[in-house]
C-alpha positions as CSV (number, residue, x, y, z in Angstrom):
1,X,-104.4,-117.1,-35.0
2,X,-101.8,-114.5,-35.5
3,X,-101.9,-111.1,-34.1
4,X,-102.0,-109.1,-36.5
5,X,-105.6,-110.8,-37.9
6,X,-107.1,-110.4,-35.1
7,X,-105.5,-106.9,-34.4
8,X,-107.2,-106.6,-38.3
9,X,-110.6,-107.8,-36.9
10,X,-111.0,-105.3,-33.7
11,X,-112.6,-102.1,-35.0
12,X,-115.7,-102.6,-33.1
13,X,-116.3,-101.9,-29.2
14,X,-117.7,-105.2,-28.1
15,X,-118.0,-108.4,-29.9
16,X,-120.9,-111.5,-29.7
17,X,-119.9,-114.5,-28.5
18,X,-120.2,-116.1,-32.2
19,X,-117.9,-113.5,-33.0
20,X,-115.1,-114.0,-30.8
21,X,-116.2,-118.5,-31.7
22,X,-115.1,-117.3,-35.2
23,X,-112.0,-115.1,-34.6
24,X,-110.1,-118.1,-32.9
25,X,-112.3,-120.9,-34.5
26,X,-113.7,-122.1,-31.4
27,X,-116.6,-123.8,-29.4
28,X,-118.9,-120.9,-27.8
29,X,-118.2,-123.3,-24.4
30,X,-114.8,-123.4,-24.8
31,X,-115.0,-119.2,-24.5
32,X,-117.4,-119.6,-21.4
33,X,-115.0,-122.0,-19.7
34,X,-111.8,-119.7,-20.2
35,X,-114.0,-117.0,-19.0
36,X,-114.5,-118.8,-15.5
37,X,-110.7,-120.4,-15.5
38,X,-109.4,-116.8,-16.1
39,X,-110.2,-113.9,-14.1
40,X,-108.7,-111.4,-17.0
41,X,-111.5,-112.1,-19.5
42,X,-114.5,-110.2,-18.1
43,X,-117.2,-109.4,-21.0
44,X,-120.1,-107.5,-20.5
45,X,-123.1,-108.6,-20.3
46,X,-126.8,-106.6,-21.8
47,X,-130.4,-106.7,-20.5
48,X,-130.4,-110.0,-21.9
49,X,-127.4,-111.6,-20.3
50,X,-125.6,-112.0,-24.1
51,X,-121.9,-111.6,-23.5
52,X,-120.4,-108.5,-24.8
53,X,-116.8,-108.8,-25.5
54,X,-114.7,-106.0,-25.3
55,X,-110.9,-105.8,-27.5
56,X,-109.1,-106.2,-24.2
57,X,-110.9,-109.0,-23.3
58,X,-109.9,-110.6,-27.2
59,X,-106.3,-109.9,-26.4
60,X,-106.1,-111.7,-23.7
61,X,-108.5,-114.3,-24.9
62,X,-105.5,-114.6,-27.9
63,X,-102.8,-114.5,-24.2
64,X,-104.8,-118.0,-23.1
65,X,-105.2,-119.4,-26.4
66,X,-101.5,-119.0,-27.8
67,X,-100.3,-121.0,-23.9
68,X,-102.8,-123.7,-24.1
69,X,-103.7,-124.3,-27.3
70,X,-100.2,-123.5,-29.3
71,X,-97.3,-123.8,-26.4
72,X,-99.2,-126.8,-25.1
73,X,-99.7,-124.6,-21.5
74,X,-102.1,-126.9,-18.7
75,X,-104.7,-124.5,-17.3
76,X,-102.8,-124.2,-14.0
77,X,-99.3,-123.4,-16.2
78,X,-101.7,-120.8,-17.9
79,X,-102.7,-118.9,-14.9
80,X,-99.2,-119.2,-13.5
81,X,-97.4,-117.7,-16.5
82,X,-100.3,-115.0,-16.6
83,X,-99.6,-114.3,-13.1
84,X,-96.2,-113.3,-13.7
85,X,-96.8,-110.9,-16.1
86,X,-97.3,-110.9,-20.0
87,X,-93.7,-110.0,-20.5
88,X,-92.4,-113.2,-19.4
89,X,-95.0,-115.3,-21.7
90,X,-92.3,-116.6,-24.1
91,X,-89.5,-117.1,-21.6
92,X,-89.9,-120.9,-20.0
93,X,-88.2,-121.0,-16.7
94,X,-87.2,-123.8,-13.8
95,X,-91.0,-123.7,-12.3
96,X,-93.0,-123.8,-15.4
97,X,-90.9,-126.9,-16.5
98,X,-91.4,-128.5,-13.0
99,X,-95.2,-127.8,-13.2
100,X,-95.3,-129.3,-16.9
101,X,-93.6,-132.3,-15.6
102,X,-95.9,-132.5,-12.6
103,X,-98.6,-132.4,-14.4
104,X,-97.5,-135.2,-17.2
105,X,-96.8,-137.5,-13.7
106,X,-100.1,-137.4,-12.4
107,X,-101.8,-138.0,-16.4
108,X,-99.3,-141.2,-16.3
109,X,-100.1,-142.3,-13.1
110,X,-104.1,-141.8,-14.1
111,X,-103.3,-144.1,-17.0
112,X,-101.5,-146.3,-15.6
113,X,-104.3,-147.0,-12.8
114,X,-106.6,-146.9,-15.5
115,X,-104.8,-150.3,-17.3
């Protein structure tokens, strides 16, 4: 999702968990697993232990879904990049291409044990 729609969507203070499912068009589990993977989404949780979203947490929701899901980012290449600071998100370098091909060798290898 671009950002400007979702910059268009945050007027509120905290958002449901169906919410944020709908902004990026998403499983509800695939939000609580990013929440658990990344330490930079934090929600809020109420007296009833619903999730509570706030727009920081959306932006960098949008941060982990643009790596993975767009740029093709593993989880580990994810929290790397994020690591190094947002300002470096669209700049590949030496070690993100050495973990991306790390990371394809040990998929191959798994398949190839696998046949």
């Amino acid at each position: 999702m671009p950002m400007s729609e979702v910059d268009m969507k945050l007027q509120k203070l905290y958002y449901s968990m169906g919410e944020v499912s709908e902004m990026f068009d998403v499983n509800a589990s695939l939000i609580r697993f990013w929440e658990k993977e990344f330490s930079i989404i934090k929600p809020k949780k109420n007296k009833k232990g619903n999730r509570l979203f706030t727009q920081k947490d959306i932006k960098n929701f949008e941060l982990i879904y643009r790596l993975v899901k767009i740029e093709g980012y593993t989880l580990g290449g994810a929290k790397l990049k994020l690591r190094r600071g947002k300002k470096s998100i669209n700049e590949p370098n030496q070690e993100d291409v050495v973990l991306m091909l790390e990371q394809i060798k040990k998929e191959l290898l798994s398949v190839k044990e696998a046949l």
